[in-house]
C-alpha positions in Angstrom: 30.5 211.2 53.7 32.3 208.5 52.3 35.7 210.2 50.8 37.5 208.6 53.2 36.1 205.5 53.4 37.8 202.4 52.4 37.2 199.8 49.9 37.5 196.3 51.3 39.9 194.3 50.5 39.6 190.5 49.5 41.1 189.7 53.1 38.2 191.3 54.5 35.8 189.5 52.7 37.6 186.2 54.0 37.1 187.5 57.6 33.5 188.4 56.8 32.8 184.6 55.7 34.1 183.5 58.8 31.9 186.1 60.9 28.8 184.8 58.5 29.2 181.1 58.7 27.7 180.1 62.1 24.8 181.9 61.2 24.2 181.3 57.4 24.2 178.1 55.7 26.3 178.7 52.0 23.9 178.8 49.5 23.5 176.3 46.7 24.8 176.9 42.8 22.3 174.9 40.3 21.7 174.3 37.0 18.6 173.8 35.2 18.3 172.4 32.1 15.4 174.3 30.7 17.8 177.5 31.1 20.6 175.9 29.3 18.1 175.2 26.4 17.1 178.9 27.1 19.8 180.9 26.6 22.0 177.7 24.7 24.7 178.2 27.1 25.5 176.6 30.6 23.7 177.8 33.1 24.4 178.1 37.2 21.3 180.1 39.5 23.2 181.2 43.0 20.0 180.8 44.8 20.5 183.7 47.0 16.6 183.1 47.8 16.9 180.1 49.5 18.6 182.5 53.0 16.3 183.0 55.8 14.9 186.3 54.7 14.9 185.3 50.9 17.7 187.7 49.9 21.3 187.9 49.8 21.4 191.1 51.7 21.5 189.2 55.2 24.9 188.2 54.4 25.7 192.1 55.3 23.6 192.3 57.9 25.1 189.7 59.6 28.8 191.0 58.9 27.8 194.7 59.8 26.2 194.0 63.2 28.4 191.6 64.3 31.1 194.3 64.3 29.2 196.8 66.3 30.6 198.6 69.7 29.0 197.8 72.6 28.0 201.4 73.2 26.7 201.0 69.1 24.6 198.1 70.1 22.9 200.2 72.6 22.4 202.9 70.9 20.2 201.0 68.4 20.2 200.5 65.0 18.2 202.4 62.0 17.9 201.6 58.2 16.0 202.7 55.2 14.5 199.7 53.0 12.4 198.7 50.3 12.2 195.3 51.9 15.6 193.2 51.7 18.1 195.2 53.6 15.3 196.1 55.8 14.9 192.7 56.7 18.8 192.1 56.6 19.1 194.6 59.2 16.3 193.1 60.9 17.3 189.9 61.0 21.4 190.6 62.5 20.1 192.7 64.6 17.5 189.6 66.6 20.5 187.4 66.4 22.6 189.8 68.3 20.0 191.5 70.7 20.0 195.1 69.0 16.5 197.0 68.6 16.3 197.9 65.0 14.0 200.4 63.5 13.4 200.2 59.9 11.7 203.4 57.5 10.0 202.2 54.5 8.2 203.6 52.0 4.3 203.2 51.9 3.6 200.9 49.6 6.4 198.8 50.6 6.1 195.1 49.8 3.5 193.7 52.6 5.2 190.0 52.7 8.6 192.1 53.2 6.9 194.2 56.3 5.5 191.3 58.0 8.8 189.9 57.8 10.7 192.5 59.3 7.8 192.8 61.7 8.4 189.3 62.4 11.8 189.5 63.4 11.4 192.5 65.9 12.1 195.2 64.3 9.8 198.5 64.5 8.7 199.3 61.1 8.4 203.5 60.4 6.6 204.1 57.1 7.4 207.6 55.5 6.7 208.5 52.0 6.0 207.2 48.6 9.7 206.4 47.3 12.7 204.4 48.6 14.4 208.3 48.6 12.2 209.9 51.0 12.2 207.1 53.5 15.9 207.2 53.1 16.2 211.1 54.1 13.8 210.7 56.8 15.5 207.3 58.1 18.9 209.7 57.8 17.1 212.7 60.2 15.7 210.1 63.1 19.5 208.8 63.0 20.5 212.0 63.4 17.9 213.0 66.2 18.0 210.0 68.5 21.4 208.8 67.8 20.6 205.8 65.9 23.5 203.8 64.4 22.5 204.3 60.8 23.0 201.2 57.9 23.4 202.8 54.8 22.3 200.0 52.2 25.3 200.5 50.0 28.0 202.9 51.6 29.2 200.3 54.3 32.4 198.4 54.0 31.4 195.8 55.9 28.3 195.4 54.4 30.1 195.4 50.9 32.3 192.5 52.2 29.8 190.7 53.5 27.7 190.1 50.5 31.0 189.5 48.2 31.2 186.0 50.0 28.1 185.1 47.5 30.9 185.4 44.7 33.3 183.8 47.0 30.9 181.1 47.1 30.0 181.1 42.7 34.2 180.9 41.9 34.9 178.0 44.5 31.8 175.9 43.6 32.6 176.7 39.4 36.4 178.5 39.1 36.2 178.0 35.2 33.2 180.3 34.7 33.3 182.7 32.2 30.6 185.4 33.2 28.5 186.3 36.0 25.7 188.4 36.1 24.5 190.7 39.1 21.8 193.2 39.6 22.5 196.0 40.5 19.8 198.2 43.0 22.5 200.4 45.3 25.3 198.5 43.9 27.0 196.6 47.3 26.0 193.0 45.6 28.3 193.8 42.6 30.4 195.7 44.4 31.4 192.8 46.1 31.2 190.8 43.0 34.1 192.7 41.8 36.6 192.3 44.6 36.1 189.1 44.8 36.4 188.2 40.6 39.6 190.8 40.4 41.4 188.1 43.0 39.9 185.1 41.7 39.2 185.5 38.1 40.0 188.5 36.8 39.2 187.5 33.8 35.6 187.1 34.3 33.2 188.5 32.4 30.8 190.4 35.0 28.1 191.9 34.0 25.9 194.3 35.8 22.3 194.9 35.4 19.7 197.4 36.5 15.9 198.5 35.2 15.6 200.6 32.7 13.0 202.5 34.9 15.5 203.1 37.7 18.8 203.4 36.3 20.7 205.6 39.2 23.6 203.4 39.4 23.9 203.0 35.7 24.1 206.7 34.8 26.9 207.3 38.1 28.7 204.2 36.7 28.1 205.8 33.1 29.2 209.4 33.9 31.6 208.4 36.4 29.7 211.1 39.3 26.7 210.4 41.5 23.7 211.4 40.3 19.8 211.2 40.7 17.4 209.6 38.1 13.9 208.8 37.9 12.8 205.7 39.9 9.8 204.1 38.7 10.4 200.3 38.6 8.3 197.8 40.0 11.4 195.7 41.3 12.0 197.6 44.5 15.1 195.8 45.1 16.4 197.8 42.1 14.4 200.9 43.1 16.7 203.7 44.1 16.5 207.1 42.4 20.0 207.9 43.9 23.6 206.7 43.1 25.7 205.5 46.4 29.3 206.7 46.9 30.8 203.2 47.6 29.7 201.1 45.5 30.2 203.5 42.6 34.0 204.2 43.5 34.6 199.7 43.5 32.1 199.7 39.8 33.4 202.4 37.9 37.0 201.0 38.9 36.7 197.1 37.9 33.1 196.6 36.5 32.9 196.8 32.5 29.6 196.1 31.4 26.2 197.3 33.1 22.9 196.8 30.6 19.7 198.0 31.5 16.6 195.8 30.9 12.8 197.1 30.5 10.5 195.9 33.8 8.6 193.7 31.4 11.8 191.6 30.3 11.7 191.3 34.4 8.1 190.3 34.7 9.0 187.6 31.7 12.0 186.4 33.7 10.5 185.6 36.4 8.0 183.5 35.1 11.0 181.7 33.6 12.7 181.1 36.8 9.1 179.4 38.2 8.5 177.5 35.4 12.2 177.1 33.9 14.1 177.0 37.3 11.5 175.7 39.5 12.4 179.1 41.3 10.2 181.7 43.5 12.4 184.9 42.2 12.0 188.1 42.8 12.3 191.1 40.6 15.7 191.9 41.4 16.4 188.3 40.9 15.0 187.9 37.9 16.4 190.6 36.4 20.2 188.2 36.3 18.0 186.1 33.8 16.4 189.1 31.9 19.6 190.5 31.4 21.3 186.6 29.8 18.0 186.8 27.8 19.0 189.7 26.0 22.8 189.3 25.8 21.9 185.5 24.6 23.9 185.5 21.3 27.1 186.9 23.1 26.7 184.3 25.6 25.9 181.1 23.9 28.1 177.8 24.9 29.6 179.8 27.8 29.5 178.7 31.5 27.7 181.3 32.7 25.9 182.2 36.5 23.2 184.3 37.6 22.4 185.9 41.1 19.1 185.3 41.9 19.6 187.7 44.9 15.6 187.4 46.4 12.5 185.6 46.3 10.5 187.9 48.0 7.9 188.6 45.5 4.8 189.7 45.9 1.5 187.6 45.4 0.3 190.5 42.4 4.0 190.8 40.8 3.7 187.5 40.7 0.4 187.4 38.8 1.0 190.3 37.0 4.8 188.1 35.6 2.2 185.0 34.9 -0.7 186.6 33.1 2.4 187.9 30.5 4.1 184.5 30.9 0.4 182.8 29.4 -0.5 185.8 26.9 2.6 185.6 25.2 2.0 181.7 24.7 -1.4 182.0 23.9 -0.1 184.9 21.4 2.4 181.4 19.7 -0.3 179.0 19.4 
């Protein structure tokens, strides 16, 4: 599906900020100084949060459907989601009068469904996991003749979240490592065209869950492969590797760590109470990840993608009640 399909190139991602900017303001790069004290180091949070749907997928979305035919446009477009690209998809396709149907799995997060809800989009769910709303997203494409978003294997989706990067190395050009999660891959996909032309020197850094680690394996093994997905940061949770992505990270990215869910639950307490931050788990997991590599990183300028804050009223409880027993465990 994807063998001849090309990686962009940093030109493209240039084209794709000028496509994005009408639409989305550039997101802000700040530092707190409770994370500096934190990790001992100088920290940046890319508050990816802070777009319209809370995630840094949109910037995609946006590139993706502004590109369609005509004939594409009325055709309709399809997507499978565990929230963000969902909403991403949702979102493009409102600004440029496309229906969008998105397949999610049941328990899909709520505040992520009324969202897409929100924003027009017919919501289809199928299945218990991310994988099986994605085949049966993949046969109603097929059927009705859908325009289908893959969430990862789309250049111009690739390219269109790289301007996040574009935007961390022209706001801080002497930084010396930046951290991405990694769900699908496109966000560090993009990371990595953009620091190979900018700073290839960079230290980037890739991190997944432990409890979904898909793209780590591929990255690892250097083939797709399938892996167990049990994570509760669903925009880490894919128990599949993609094609694209994998072909950009096993060619430029050099480190990828895996972090347990509970280091995510910990880290996001951090970013609300350290960072002031609503983060999701897939933004957290930027933090949990510095957390762990803290010794390597100390006195370095270093940035974090917090790529969502859509997260959900019980992760959120679930990330305080072990933010306040592991105090209560100090005193």
């Amino acid at each position: 599906m994807t063998a001849g399909m090309p990686i962009p190139t940093f030109q493209e991602v240039l084209q794709a900020r000028k496509r994005i900017a009408p639409y989305l303001p550039r997101t802000p790069l700040h530092s707190y100084p409770a994370l500096n004290e934190l990790l001992a180091a100088q920290v940046y949070v890319k508050h990816e949060n802070y777009h319209p749907v809370g995630a840094f997928k949109v910037r995609g979305g946006i590139n993706l459907v502004s590109c369609l035919t005509p004939e594409e446009r009325a055709r309709g477009v399809i997507a499978a989601s565990t929230g963000n690209h969902g909403q991403s998809v949702a979102y493009a396709a409102r600004l440029f009068g496309v229906k969008a149907r998105i397949v999610v799995p049941e328990g899909a997060n709520p505040g992520k469904v009324a969202a897409m809800r929100g924003m027009g989009a017919e919501v289809i769910f199928h299945g218990p996991t991310y994988d099986e709303a994605k085949a049966h997203c993949e046969e109603l494409a097929q059927r009705h003749g859908y325009r289908y978003i893959h969430s990862g294997d789309e250049p111009l989706l690739i390219a269109g979240v790289a301007t996040l990067t574009l935007e961390i190395l022209e706001d801080c050009p002497d930084l010396e490592a930046l951290i991405v999660p990694i769900g699908g891959g496109s966000g560090a996909a993009g990371a990595c065209l953009v620091a190979q032309t900018l700073s290839p020197h960079l230290r980037l850094i890739g991190v997944q869950s432990e409890a979904a680690p898909a793209a780590y394996e591929a990255w690892r093994q250097g083939e797709l492969v399938t892996a167990p997905n049990r994570t509760l940061a669903e925009g880490l949770a894919t128990g599949v590797s993609f094609a694209l992505p994998q072909r950009i990270l096993r060619q430029y990215l050099r480190e990828f760590v895996l972090v347990s869910d509970e280091e995510i639950l910990r880290a996001i307490a951090w970013m609300a109470e350290l960072a002031h931050t609503l983060a999701e788990a897939a933004g957290a997991a930027a933090l949990a990840a510095a957390y762990r590599l803290r010794d390597e990183l100390q006195g370095k300028k270093v940035a974090l993608v917090c790529s969502g804050g859509n997260v959900s009223l019980d992760q959120l409880q679930r990330a305080l009640a072990l933010r306040l027993q592991s105090q209560a465990k100090r005193l």
